[in-house]
PDB file as gemmi writes it, atoms N, CA and C in Angstrom:
CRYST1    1.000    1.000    1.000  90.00  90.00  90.00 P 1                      
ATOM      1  N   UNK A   1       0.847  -1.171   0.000  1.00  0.00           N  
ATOM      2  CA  UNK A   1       0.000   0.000   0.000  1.00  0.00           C  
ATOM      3  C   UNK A   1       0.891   1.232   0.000  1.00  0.00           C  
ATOM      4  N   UNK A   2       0.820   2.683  -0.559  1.00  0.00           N  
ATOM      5  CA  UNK A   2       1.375   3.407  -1.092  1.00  0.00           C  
ATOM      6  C   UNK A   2       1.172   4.158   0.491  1.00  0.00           C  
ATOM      7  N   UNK A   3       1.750   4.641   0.759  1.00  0.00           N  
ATOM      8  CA  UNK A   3       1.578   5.582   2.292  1.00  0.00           C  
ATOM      9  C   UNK A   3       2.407   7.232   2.424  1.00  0.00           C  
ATOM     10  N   UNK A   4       1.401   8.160   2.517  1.00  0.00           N  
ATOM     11  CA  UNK A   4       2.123   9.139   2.356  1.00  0.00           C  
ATOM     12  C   UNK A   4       1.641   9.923   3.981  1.00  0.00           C  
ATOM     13  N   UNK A   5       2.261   9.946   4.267  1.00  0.00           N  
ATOM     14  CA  UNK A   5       2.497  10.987   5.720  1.00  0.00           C  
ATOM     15  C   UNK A   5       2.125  12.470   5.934  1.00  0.00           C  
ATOM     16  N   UNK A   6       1.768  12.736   7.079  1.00  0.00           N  
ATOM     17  CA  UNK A   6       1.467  14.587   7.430  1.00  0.00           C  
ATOM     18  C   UNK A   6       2.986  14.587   6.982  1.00  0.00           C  
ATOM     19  N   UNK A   7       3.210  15.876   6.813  1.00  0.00           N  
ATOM     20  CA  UNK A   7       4.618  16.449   6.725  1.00  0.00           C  
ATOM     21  C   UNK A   7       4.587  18.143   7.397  1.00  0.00           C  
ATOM     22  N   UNK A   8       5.491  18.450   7.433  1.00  0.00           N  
ATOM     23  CA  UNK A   8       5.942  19.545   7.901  1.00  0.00           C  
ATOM     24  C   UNK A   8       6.711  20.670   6.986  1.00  0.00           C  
ATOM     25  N   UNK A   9       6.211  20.829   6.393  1.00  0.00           N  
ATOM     26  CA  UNK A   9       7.025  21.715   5.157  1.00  0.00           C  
ATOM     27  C   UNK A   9       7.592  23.011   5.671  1.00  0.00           C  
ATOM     28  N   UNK A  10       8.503  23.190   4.974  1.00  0.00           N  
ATOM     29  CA  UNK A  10       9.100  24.652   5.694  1.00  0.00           C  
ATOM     30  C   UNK A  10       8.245  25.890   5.609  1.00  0.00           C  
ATOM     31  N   UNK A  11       7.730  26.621   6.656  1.00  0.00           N  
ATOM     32  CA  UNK A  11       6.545  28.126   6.353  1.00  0.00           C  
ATOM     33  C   UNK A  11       7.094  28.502   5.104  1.00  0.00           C  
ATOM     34  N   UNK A  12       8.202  28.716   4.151  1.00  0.00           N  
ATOM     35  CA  UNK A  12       8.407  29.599   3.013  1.00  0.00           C  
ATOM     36  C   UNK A  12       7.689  28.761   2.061  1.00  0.00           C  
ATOM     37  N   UNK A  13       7.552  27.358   1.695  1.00  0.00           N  
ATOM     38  CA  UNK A  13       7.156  26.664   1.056  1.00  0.00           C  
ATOM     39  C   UNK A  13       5.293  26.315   1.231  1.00  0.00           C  
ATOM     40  N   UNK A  14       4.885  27.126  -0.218  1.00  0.00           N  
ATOM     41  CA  UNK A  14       3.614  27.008  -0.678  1.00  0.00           C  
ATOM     42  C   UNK A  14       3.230  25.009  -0.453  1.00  0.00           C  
ATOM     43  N   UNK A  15       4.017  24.618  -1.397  1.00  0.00           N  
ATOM     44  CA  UNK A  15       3.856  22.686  -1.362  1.00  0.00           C  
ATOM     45  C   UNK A  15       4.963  22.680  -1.538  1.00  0.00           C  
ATOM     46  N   UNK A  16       4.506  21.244  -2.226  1.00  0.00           N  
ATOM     47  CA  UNK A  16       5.867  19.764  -2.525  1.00  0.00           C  
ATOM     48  C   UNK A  16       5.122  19.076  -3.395  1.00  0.00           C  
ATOM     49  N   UNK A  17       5.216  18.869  -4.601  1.00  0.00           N  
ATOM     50  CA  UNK A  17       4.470  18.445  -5.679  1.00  0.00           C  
ATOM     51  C   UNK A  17       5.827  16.975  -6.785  1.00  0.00           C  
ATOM     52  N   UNK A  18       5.091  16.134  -6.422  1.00  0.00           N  
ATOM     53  CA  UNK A  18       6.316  15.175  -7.046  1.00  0.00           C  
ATOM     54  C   UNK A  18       5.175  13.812  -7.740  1.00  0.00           C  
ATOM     55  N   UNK A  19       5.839  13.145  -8.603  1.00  0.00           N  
ATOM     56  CA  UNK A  19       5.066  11.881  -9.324  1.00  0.00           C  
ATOM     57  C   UNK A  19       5.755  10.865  -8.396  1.00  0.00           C  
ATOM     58  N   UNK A  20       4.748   9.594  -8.913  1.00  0.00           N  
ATOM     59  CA  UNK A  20       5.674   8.768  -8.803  1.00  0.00           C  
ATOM     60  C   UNK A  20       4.977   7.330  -9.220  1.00  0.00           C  
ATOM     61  N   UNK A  21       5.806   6.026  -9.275  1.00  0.00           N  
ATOM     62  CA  UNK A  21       4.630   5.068 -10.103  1.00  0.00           C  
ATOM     63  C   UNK A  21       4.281   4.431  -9.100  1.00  0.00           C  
ATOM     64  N   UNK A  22       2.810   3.183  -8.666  1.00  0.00           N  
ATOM     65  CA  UNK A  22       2.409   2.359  -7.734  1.00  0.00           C  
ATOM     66  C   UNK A  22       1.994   1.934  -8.493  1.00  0.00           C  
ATOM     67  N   UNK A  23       2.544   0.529  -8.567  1.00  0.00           N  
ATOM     68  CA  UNK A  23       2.160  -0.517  -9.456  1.00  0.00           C  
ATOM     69  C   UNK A  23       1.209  -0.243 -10.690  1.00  0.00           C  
ATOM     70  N   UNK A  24       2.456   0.166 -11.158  1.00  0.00           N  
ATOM     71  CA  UNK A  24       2.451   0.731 -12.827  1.00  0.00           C  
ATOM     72  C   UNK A  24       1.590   1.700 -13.138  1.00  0.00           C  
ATOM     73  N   UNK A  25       0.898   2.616 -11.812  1.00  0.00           N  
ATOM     74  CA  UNK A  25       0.575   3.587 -12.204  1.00  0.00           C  
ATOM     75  C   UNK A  25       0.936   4.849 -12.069  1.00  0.00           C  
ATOM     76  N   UNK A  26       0.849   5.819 -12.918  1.00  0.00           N  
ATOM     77  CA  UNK A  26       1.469   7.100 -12.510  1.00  0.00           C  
ATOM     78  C   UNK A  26       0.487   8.241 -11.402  1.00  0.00           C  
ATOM     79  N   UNK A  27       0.997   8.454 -10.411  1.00  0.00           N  
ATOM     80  CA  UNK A  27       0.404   8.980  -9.421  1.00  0.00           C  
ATOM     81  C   UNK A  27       1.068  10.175  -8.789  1.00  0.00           C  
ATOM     82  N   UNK A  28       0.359  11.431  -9.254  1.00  0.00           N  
ATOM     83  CA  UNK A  28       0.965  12.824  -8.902  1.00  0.00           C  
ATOM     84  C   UNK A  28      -0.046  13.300  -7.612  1.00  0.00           C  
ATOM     85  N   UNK A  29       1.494  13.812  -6.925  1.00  0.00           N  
ATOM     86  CA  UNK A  29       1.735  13.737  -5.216  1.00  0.00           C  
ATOM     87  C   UNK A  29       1.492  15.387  -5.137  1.00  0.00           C  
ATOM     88  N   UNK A  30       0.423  16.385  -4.491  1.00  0.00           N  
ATOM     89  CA  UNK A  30       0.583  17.326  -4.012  1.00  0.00           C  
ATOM     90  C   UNK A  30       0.595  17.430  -2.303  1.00  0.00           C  
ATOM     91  N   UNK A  31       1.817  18.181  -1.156  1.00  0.00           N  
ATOM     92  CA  UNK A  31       1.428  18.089  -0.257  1.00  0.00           C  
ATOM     93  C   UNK A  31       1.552  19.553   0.075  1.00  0.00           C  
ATOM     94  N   UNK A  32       0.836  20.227   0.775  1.00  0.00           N  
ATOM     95  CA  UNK A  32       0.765  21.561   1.371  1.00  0.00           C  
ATOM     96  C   UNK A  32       0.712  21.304   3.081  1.00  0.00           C  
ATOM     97  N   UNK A  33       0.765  22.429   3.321  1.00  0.00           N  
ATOM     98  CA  UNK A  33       0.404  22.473   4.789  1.00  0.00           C  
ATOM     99  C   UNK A  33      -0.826  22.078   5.814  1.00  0.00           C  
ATOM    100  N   UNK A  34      -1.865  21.624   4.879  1.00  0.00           N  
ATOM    101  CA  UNK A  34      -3.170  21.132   5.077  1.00  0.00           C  
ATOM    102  C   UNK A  34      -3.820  20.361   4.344  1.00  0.00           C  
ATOM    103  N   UNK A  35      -2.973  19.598   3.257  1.00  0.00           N  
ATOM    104  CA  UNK A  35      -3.290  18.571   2.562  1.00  0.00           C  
ATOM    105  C   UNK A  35      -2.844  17.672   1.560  1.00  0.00           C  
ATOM    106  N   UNK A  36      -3.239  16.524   1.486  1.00  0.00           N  
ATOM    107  CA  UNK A  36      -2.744  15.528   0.110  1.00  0.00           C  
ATOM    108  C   UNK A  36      -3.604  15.580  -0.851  1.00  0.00           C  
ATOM    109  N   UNK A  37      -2.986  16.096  -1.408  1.00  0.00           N  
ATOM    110  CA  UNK A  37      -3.613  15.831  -3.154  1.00  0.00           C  
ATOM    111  C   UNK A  37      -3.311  14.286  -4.156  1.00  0.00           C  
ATOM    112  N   UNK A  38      -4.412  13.933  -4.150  1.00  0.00           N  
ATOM    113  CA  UNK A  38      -3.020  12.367  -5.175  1.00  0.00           C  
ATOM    114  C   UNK A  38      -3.619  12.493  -6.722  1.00  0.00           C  
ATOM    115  N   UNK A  39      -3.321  12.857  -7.792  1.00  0.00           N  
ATOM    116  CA  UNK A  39      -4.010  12.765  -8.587  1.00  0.00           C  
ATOM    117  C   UNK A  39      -3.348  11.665 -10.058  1.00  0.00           C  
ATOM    118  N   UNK A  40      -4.883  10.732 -10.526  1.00  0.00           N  
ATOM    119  CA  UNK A  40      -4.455   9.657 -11.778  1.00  0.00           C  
ATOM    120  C   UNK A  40      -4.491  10.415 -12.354  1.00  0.00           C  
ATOM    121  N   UNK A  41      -3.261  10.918 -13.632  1.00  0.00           N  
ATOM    122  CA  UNK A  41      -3.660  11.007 -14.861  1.00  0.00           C  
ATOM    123  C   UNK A  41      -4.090   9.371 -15.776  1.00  0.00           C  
ATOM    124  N   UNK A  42      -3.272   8.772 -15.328  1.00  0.00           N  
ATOM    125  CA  UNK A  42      -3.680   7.786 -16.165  1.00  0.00           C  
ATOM    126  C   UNK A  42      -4.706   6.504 -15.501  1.00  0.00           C  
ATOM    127  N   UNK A  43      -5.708   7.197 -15.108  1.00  0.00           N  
ATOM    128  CA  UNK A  43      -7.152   6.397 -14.085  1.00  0.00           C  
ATOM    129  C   UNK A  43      -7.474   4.982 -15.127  1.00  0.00           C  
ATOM    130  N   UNK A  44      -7.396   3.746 -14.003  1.00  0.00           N  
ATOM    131  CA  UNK A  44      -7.656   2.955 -15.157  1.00  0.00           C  
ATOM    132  C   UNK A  44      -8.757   2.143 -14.984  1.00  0.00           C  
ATOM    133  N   UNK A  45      -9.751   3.003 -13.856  1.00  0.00           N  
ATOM    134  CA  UNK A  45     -11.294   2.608 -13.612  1.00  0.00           C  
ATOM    135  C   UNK A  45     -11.686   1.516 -12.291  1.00  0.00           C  
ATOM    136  N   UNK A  46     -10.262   1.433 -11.540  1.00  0.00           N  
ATOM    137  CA  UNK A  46     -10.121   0.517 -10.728  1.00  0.00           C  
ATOM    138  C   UNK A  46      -9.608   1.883  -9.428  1.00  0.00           C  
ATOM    139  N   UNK A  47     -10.127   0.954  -7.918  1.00  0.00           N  
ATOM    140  CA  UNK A  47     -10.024   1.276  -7.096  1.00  0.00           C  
ATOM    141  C   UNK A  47      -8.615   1.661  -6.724  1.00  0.00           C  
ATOM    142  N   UNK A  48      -8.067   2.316  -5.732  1.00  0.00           N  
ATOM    143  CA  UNK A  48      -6.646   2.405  -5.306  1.00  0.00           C  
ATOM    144  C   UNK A  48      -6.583   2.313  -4.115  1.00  0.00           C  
ATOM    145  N   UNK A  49      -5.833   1.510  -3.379  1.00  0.00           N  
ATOM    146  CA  UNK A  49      -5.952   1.586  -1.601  1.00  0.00           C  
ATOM    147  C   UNK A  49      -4.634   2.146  -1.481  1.00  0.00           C  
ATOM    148  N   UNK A  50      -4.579   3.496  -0.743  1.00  0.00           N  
ATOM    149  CA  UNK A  50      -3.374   4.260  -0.110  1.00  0.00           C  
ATOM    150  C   UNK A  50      -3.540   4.734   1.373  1.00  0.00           C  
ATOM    151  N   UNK A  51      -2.374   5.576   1.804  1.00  0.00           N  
ATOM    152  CA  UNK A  51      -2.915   5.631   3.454  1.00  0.00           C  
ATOM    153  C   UNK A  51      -2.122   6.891   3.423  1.00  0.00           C  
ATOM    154  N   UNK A  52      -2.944   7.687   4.013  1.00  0.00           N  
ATOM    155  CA  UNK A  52      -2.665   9.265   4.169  1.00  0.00           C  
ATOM    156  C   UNK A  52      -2.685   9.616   6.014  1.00  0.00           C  
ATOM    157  N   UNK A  53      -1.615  10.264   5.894  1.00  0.00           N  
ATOM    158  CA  UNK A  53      -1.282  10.567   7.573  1.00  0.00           C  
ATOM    159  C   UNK A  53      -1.967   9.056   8.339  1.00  0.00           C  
ATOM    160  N   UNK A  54      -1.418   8.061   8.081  1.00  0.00           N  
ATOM    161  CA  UNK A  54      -1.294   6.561   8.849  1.00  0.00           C  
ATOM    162  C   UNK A  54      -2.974   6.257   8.579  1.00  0.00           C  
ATOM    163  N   UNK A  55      -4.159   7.212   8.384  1.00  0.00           N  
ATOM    164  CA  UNK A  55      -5.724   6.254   7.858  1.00  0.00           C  
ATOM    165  C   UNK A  55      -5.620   5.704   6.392  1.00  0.00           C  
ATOM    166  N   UNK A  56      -6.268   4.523   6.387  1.00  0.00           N  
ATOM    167  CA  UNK A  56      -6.579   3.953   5.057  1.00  0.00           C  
ATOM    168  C   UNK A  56      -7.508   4.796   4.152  1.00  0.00           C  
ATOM    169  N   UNK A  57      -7.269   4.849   3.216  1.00  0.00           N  
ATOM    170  CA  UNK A  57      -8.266   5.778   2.405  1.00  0.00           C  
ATOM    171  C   UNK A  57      -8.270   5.186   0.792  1.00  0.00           C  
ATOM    172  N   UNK A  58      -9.042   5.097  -0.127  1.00  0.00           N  
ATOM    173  CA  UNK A  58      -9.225   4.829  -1.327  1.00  0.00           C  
ATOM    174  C   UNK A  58      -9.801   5.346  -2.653  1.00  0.00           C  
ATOM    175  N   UNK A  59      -8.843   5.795  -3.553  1.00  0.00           N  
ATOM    176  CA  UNK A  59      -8.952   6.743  -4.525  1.00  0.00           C  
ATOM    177  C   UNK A  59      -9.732   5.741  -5.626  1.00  0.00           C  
ATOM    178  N   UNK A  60     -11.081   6.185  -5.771  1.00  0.00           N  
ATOM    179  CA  UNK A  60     -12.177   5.843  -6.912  1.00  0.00           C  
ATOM    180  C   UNK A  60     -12.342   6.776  -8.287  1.00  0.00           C  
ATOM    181  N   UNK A  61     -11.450   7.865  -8.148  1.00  0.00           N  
ATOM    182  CA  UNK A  61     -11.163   8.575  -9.305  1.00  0.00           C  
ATOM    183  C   UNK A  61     -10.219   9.417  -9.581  1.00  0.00           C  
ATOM    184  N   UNK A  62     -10.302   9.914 -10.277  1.00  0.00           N  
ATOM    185  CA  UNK A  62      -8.831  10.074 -10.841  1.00  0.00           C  
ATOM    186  C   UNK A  62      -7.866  11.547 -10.314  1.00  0.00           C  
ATOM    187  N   UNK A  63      -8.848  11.973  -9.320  1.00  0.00           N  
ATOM    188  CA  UNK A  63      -8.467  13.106  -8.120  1.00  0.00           C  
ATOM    189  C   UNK A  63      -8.739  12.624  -6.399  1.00  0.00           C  
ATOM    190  N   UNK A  64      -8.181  12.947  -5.483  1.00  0.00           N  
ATOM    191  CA  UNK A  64      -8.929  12.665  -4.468  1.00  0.00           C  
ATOM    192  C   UNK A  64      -7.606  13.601  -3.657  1.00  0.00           C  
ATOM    193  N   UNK A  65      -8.346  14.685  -2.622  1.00  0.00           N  
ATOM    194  CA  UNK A  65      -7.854  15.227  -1.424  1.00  0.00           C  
ATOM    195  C   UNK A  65      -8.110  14.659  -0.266  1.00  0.00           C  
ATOM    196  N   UNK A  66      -7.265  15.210   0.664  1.00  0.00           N  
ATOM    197  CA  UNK A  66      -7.526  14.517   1.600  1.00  0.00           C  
ATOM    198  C   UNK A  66      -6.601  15.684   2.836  1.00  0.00           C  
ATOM    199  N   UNK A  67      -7.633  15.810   3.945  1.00  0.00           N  
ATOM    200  CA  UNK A  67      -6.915  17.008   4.860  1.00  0.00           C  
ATOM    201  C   UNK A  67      -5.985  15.902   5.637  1.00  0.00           C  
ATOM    202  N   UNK A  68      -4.831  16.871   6.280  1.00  0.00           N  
ATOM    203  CA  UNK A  68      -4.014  15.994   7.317  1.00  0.00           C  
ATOM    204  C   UNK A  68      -4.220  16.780   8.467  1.00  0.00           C  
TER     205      UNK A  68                                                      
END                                                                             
């Protein structure tokens, strides 16, 4: 399962915006000071199980936020 954490970004820093693949999919990472962004470009109509600040959570489309 793909697990992305609260973080602590430095106050000068707006986000932290990075890709990356989970089992062969491409999955773009926004984190700010109050949230995860995960977004599919390439959605392939199937569920995703990831875990944001340590809860399970599951992306059904091809955007999903999530507060930390």
């Amino acid at each position: 399962m793909a697990s992305f954490a609260s973080t602590n970004l430095p106050e000068q820093w707006d986000c932290l915006n990075f890709p990356i693949y989970w089992k062969g999919e491409r999955l773009e990472i926004t984190v700010d000071q109050e949230q995860v962004r995960v977004s599919r470009p390439e959605f392939n109509g199937q569920a995703l199980a990831i875990e944001v600040a340590n809860e399970p959570r599951v992306i059904e489309s091809t955007e999903a936020v999530f507060n930390v």
